[in-house]
mmCIF file of the N, C-alpha and C atoms, coordinates in Angstrom:
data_MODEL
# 
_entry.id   MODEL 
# 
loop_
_atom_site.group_PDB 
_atom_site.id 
_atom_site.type_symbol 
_atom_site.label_atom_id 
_atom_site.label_alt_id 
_atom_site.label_comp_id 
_atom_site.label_asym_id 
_atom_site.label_entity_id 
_atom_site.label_seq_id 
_atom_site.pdbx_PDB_ins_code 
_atom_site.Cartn_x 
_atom_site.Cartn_y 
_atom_site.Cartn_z 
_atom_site.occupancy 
_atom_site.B_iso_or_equiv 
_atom_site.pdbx_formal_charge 
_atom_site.auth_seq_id 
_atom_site.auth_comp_id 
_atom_site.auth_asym_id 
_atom_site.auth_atom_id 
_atom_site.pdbx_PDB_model_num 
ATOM 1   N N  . UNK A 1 1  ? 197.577 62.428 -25.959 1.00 0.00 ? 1  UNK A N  1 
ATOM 2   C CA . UNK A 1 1  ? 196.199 62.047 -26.228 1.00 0.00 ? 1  UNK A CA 1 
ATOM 3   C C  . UNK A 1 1  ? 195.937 60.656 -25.648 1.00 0.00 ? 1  UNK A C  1 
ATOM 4   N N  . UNK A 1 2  ? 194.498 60.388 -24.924 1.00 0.00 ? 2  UNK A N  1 
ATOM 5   C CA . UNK A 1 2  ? 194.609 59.291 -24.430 1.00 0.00 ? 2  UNK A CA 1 
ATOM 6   C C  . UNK A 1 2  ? 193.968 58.020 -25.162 1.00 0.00 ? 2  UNK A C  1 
ATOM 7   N N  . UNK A 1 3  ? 194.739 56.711 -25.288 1.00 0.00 ? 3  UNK A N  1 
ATOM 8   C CA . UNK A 1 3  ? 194.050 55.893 -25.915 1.00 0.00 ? 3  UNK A CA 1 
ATOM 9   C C  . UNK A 1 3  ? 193.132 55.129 -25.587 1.00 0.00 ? 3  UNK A C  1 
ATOM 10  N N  . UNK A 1 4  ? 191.862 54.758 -26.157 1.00 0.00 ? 4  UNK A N  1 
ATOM 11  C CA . UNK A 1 4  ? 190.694 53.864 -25.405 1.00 0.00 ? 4  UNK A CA 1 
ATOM 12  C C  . UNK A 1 4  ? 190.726 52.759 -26.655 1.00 0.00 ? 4  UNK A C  1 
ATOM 13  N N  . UNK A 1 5  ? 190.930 51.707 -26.005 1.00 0.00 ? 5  UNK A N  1 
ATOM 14  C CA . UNK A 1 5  ? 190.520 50.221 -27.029 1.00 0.00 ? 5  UNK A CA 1 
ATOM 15  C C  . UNK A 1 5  ? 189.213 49.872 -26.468 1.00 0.00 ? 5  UNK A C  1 
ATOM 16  N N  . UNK A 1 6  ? 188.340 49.158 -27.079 1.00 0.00 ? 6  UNK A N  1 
ATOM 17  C CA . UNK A 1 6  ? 187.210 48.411 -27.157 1.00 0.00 ? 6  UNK A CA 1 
ATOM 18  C C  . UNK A 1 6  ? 187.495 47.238 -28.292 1.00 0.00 ? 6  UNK A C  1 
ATOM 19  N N  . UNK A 1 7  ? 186.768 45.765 -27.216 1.00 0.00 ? 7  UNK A N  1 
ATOM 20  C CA . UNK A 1 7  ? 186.960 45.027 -27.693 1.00 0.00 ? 7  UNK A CA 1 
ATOM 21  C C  . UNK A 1 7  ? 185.151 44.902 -28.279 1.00 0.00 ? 7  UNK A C  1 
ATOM 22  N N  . UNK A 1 8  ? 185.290 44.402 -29.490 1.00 0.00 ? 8  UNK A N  1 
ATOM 23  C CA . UNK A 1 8  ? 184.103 44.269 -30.598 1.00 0.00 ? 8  UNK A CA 1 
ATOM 24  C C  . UNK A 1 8  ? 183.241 43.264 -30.143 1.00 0.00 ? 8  UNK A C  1 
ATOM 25  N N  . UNK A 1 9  ? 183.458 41.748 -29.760 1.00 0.00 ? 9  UNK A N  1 
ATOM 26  C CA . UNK A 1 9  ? 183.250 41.043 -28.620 1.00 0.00 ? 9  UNK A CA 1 
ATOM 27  C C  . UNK A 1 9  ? 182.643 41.290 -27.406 1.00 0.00 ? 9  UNK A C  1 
ATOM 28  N N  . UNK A 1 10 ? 183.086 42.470 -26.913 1.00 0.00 ? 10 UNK A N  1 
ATOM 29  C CA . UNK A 1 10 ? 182.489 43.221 -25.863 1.00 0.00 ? 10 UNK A CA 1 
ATOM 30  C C  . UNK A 1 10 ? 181.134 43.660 -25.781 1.00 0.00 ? 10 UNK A C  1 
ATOM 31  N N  . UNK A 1 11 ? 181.078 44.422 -27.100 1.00 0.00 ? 11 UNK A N  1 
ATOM 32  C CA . UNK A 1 11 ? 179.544 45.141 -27.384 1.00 0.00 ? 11 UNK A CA 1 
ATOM 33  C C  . UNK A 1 11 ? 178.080 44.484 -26.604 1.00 0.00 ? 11 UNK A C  1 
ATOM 34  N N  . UNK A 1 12 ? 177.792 42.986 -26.578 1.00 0.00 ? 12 UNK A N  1 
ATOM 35  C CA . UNK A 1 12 ? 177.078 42.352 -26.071 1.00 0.00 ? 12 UNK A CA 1 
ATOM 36  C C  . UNK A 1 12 ? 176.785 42.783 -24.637 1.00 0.00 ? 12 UNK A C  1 
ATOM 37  N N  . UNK A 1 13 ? 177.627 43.090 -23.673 1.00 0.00 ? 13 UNK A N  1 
ATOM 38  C CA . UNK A 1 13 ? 177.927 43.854 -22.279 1.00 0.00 ? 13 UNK A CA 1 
ATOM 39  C C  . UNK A 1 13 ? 177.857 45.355 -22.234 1.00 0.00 ? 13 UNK A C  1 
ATOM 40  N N  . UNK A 1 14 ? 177.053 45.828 -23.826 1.00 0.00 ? 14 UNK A N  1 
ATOM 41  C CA . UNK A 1 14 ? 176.536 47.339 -23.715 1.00 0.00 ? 14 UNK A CA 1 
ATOM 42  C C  . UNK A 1 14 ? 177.906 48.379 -23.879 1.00 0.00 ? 14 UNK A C  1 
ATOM 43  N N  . UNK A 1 15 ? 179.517 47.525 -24.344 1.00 0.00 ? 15 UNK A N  1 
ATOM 44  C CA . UNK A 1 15 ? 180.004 48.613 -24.518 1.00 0.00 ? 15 UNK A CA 1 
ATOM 45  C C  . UNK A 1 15 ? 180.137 49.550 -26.090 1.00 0.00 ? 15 UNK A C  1 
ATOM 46  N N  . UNK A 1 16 ? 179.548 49.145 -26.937 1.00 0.00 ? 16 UNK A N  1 
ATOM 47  C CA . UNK A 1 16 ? 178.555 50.112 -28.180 1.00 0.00 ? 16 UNK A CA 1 
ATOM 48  C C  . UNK A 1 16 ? 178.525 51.217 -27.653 1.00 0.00 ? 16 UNK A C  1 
ATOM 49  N N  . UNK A 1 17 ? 177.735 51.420 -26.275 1.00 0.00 ? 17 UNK A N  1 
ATOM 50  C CA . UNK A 1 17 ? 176.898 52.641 -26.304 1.00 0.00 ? 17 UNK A CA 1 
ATOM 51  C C  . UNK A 1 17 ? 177.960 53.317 -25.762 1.00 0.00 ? 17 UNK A C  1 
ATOM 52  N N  . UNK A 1 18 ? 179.273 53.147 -25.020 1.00 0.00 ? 18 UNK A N  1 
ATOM 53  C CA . UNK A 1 18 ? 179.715 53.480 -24.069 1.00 0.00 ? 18 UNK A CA 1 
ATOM 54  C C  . UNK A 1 18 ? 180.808 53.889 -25.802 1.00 0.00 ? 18 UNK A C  1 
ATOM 55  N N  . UNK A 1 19 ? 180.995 53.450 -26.592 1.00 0.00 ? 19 UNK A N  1 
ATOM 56  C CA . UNK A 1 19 ? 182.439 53.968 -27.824 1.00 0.00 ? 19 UNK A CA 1 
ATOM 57  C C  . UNK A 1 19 ? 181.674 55.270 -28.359 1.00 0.00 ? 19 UNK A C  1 
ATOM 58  N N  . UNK A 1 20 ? 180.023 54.797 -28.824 1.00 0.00 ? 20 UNK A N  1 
ATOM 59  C CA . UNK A 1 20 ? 178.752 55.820 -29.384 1.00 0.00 ? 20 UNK A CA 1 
ATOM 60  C C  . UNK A 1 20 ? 179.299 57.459 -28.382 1.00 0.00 ? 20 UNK A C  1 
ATOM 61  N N  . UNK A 1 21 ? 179.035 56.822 -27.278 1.00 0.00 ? 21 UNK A N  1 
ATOM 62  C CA . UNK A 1 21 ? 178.267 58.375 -25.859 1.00 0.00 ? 21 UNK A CA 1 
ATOM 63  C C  . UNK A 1 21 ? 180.245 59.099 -26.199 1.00 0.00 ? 21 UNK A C  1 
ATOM 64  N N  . UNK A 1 22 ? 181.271 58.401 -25.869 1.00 0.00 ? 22 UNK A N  1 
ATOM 65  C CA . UNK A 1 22 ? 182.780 59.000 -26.057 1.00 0.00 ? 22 UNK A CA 1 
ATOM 66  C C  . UNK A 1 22 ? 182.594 60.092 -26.906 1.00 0.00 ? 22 UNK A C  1 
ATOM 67  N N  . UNK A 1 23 ? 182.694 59.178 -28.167 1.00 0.00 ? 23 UNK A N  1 
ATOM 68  C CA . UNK A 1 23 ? 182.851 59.856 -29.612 1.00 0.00 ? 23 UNK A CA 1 
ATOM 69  C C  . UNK A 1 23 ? 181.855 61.146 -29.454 1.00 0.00 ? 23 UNK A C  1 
ATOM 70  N N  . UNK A 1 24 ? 180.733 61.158 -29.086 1.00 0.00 ? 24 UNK A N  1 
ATOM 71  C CA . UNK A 1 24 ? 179.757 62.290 -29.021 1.00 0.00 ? 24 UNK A CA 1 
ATOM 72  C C  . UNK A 1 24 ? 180.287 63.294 -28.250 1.00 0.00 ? 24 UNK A C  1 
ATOM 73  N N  . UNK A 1 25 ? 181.015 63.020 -27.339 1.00 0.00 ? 25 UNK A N  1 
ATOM 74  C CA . UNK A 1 25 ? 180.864 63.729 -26.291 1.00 0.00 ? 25 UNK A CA 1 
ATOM 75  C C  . UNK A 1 25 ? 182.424 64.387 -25.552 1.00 0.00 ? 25 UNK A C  1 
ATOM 76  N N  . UNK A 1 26 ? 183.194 63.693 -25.979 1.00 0.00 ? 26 UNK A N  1 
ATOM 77  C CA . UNK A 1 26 ? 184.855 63.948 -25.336 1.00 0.00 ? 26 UNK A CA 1 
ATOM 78  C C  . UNK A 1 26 ? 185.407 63.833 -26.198 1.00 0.00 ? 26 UNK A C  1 
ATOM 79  N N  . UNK A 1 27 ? 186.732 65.333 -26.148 1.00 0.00 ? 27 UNK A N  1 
ATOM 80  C CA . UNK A 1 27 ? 187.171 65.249 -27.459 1.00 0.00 ? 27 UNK A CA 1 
ATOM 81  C C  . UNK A 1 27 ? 188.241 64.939 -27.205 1.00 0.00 ? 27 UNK A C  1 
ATOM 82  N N  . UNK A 1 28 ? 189.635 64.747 -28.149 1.00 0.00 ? 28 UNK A N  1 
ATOM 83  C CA . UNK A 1 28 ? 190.894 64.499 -27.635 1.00 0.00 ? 28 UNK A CA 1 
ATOM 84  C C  . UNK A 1 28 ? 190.874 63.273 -27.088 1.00 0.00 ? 28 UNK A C  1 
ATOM 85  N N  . UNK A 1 29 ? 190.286 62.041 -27.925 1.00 0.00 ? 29 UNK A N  1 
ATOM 86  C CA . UNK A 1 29 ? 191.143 60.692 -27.545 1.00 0.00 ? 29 UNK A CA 1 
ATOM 87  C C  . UNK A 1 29 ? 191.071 60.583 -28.646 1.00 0.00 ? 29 UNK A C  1 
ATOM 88  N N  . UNK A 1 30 ? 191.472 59.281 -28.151 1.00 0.00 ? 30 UNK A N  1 
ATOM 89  C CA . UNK A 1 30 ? 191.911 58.040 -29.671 1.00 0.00 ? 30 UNK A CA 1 
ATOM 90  C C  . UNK A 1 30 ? 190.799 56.818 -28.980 1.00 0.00 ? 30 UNK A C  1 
ATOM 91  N N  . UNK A 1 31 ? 189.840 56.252 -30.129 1.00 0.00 ? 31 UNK A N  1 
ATOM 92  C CA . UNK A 1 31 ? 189.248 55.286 -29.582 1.00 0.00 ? 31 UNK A CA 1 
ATOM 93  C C  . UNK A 1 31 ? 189.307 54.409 -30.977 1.00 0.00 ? 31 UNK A C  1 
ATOM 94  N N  . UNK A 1 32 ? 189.637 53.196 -30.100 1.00 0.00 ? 32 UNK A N  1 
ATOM 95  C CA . UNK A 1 32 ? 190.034 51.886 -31.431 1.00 0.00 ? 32 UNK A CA 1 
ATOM 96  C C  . UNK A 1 32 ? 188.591 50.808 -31.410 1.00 0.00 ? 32 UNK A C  1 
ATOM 97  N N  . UNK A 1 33 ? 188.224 50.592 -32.027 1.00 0.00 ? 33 UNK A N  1 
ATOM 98  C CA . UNK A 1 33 ? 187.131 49.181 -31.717 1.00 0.00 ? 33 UNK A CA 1 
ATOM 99  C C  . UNK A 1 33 ? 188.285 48.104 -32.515 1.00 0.00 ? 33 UNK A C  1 
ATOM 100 N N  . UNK A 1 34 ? 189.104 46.996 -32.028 1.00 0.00 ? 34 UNK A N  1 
ATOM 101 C CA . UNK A 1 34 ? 189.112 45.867 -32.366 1.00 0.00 ? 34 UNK A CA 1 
ATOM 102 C C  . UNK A 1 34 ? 188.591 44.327 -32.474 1.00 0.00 ? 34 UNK A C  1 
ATOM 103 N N  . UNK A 1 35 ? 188.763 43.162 -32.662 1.00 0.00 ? 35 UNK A N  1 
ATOM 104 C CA . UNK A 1 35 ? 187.392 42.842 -33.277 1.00 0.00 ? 35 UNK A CA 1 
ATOM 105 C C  . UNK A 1 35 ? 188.120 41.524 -31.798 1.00 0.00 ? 35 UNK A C  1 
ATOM 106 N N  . UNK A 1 36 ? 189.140 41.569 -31.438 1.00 0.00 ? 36 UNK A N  1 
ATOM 107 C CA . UNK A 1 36 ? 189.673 40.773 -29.887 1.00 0.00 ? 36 UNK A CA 1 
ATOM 108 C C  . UNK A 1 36 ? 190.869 41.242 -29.128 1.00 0.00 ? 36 UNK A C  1 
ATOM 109 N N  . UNK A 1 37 ? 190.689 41.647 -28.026 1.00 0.00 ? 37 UNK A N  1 
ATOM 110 C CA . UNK A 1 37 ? 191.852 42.443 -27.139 1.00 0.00 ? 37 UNK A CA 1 
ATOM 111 C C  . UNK A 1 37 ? 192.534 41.623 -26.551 1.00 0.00 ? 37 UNK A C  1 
ATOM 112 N N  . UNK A 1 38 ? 191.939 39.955 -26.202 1.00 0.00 ? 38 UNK A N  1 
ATOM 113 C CA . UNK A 1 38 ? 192.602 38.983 -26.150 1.00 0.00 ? 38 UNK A CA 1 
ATOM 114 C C  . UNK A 1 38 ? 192.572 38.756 -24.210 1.00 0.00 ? 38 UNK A C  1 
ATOM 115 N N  . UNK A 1 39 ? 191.217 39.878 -23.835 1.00 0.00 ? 39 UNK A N  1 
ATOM 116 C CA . UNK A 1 39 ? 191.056 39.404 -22.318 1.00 0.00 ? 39 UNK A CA 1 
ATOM 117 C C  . UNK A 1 39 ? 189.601 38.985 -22.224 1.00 0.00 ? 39 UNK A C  1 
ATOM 118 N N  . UNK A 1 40 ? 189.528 37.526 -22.782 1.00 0.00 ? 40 UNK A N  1 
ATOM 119 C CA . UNK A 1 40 ? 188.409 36.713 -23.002 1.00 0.00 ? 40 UNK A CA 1 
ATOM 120 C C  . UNK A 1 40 ? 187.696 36.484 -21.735 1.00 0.00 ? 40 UNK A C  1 
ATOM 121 N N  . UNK A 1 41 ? 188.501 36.292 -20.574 1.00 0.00 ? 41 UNK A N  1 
ATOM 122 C CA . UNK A 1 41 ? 188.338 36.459 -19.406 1.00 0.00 ? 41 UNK A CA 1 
ATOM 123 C C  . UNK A 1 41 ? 187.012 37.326 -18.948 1.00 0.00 ? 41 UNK A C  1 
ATOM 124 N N  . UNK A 1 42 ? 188.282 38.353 -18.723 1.00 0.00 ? 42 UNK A N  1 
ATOM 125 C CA . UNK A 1 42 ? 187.354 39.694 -18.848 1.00 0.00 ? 42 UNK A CA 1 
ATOM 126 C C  . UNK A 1 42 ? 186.267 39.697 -19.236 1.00 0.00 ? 42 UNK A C  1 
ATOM 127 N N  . UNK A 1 43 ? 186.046 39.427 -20.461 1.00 0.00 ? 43 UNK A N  1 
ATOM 128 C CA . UNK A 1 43 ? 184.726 39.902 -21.529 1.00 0.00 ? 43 UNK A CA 1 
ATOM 129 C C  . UNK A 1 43 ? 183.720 38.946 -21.508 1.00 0.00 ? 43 UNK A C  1 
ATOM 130 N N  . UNK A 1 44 ? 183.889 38.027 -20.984 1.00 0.00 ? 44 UNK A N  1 
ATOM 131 C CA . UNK A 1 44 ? 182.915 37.441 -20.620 1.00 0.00 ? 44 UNK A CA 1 
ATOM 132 C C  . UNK A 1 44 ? 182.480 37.728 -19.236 1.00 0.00 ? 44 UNK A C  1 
ATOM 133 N N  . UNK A 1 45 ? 182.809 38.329 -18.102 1.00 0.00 ? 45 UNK A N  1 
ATOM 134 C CA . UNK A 1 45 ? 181.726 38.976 -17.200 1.00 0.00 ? 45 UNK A CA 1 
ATOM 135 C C  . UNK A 1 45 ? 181.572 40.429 -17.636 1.00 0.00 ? 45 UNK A C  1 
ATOM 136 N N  . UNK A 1 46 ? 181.785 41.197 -17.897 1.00 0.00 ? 46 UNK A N  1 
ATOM 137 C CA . UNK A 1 46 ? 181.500 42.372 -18.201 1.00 0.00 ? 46 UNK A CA 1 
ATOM 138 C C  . UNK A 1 46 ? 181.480 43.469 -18.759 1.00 0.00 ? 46 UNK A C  1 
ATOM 139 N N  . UNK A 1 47 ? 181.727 44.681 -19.191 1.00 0.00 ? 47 UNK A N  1 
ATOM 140 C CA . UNK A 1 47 ? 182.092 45.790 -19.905 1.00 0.00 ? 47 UNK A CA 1 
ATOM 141 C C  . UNK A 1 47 ? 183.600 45.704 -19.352 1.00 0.00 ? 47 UNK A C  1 
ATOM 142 N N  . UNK A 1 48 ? 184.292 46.546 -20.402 1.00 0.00 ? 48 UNK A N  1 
ATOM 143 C CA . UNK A 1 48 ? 185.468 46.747 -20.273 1.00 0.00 ? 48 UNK A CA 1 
ATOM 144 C C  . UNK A 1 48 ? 186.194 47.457 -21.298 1.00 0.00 ? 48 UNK A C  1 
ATOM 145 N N  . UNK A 1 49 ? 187.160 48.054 -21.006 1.00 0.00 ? 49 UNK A N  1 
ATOM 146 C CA . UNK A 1 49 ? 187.941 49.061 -22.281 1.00 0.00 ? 49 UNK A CA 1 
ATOM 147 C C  . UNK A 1 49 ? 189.646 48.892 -21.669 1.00 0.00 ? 49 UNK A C  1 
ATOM 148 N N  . UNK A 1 50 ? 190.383 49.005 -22.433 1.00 0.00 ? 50 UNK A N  1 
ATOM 149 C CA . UNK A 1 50 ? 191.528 49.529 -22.038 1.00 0.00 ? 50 UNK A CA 1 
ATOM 150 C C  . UNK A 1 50 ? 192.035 51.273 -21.978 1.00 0.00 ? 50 UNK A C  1 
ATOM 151 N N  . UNK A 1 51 ? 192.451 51.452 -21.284 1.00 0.00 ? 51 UNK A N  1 
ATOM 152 C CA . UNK A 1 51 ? 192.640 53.091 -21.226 1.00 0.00 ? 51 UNK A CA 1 
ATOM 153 C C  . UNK A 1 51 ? 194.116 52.897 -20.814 1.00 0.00 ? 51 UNK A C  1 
ATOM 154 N N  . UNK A 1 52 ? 194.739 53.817 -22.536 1.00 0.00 ? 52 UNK A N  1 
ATOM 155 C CA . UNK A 1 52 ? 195.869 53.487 -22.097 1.00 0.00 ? 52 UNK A CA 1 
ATOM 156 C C  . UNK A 1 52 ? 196.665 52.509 -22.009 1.00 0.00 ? 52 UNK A C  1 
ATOM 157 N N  . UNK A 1 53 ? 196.356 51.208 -22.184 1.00 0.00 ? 53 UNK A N  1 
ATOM 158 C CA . UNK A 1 53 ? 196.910 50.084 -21.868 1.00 0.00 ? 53 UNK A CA 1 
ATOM 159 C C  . UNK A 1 53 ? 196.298 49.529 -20.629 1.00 0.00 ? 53 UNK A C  1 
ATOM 160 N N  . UNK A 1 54 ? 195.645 50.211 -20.203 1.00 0.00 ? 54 UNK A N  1 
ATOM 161 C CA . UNK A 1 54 ? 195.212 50.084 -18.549 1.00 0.00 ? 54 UNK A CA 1 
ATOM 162 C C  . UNK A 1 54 ? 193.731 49.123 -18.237 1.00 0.00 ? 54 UNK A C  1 
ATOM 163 N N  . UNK A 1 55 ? 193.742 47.739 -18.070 1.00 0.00 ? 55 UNK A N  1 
ATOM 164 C CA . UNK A 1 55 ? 192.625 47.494 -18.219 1.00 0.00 ? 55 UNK A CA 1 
ATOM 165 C C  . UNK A 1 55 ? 190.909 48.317 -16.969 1.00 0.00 ? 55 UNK A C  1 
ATOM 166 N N  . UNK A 1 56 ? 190.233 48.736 -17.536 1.00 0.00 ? 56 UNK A N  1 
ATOM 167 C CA . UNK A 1 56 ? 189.226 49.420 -16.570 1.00 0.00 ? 56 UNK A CA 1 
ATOM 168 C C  . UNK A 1 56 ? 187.724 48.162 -16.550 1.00 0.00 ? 56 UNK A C  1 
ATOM 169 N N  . UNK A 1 57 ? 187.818 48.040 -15.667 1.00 0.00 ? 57 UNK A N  1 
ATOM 170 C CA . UNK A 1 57 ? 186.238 46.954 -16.076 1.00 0.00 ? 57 UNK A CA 1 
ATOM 171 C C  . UNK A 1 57 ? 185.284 47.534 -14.976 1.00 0.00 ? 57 UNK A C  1 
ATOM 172 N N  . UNK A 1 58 ? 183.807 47.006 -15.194 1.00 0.00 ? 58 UNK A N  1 
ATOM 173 C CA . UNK A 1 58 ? 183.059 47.639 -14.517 1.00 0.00 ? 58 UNK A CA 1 
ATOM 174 C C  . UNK A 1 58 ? 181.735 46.896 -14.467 1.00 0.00 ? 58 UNK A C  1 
ATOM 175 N N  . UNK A 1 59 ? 180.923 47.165 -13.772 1.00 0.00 ? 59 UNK A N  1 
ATOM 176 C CA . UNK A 1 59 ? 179.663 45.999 -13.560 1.00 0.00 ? 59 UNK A CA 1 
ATOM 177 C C  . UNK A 1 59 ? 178.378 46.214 -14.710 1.00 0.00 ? 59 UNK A C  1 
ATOM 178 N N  . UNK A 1 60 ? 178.638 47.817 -15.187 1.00 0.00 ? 60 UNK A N  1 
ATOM 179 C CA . UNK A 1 60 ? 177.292 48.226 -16.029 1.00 0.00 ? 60 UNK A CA 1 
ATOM 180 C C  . UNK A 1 60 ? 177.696 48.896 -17.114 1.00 0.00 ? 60 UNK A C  1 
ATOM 181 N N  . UNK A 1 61 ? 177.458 49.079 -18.282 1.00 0.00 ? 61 UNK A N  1 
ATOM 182 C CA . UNK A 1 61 ? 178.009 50.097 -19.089 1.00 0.00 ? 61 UNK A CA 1 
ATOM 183 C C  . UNK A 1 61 ? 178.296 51.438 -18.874 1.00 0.00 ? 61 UNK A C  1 
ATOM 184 N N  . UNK A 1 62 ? 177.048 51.945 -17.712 1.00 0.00 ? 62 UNK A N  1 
ATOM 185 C CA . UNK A 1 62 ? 176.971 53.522 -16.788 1.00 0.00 ? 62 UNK A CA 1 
ATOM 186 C C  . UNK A 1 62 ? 178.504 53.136 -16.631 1.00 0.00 ? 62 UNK A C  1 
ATOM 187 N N  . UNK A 1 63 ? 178.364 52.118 -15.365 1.00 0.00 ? 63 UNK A N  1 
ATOM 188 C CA . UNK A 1 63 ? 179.543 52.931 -14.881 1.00 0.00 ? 63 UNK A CA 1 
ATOM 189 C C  . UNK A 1 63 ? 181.016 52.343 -15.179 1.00 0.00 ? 63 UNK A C  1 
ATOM 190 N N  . UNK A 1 64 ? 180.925 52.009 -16.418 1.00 0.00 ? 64 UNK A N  1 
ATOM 191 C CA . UNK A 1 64 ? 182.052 51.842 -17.025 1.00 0.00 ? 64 UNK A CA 1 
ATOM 192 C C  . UNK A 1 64 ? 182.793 53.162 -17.764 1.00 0.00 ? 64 UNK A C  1 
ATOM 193 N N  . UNK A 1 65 ? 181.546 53.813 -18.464 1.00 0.00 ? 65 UNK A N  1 
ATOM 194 C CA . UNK A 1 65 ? 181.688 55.280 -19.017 1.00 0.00 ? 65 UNK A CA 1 
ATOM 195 C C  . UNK A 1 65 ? 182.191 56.185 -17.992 1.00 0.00 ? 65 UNK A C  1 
ATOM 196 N N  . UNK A 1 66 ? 181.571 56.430 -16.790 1.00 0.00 ? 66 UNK A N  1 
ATOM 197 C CA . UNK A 1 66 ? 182.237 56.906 -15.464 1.00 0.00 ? 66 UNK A CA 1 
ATOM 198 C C  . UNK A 1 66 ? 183.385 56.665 -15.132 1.00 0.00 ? 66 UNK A C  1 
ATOM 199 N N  . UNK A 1 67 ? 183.928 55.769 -14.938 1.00 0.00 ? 67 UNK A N  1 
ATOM 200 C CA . UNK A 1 67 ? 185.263 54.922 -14.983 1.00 0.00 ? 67 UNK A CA 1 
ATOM 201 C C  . UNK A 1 67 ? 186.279 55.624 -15.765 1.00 0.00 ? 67 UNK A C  1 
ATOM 202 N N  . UNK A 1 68 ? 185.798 55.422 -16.802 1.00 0.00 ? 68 UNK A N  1 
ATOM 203 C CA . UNK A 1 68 ? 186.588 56.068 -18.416 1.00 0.00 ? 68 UNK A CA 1 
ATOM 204 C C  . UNK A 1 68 ? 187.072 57.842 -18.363 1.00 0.00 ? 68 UNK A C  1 
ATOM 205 N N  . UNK A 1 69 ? 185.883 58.165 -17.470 1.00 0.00 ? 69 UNK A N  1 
ATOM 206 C CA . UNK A 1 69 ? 186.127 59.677 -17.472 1.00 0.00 ? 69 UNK A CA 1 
ATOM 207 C C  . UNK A 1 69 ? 187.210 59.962 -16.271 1.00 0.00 ? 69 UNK A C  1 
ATOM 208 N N  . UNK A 1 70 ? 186.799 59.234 -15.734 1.00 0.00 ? 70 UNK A N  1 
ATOM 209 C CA . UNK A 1 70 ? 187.564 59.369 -14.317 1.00 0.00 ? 70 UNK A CA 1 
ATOM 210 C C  . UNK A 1 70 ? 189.555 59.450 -14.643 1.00 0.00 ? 70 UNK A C  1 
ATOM 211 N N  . UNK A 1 71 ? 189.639 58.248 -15.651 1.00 0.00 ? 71 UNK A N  1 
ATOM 212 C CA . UNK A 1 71 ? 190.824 58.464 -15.946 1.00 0.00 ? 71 UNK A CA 1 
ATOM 213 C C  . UNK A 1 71 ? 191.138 59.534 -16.613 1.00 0.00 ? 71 UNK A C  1 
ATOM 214 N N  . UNK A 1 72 ? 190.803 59.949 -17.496 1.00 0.00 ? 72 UNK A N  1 
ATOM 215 C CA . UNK A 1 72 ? 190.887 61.019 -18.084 1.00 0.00 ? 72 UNK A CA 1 
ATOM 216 C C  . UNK A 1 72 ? 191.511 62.642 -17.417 1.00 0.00 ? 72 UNK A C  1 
# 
């Protein structure tokens, strides 16, 4: 099963909608919201999730969700 983290921090960069649209929609993961993933970096330019351990970042929430599937 594949794991997706979201950092809580994040949400501001629209990834809410992107944990929301998952959960609705793809079954068979694991999705965590924690409240810091600890890539501050990161999260301050943009959406982002880990997949897997795998960091995925992306310019828009679209196509961060795209991204997400892609690994899958």
């Amino acid at each position: 099963m594949v794991e997706i983290k979201f950092c809580e921090n994040n949400f501001a960069q629209g990834t809410e909608e992107v944990v929301n649209q998952l959960r609705e929609e793809v079954e068979d993961i694991n999705i965590e919201v924690e409240s810091c993933l600890g890539y501050c970096g990161d999260c301050a330019v943009g959406p982002f999730a880990l997949v897997d351990d795998e960091l995925v970042q992306a310019d828009t929430s679209e196509e961060l969700y795209e991204m997400i599937l892609q690994h899958l």
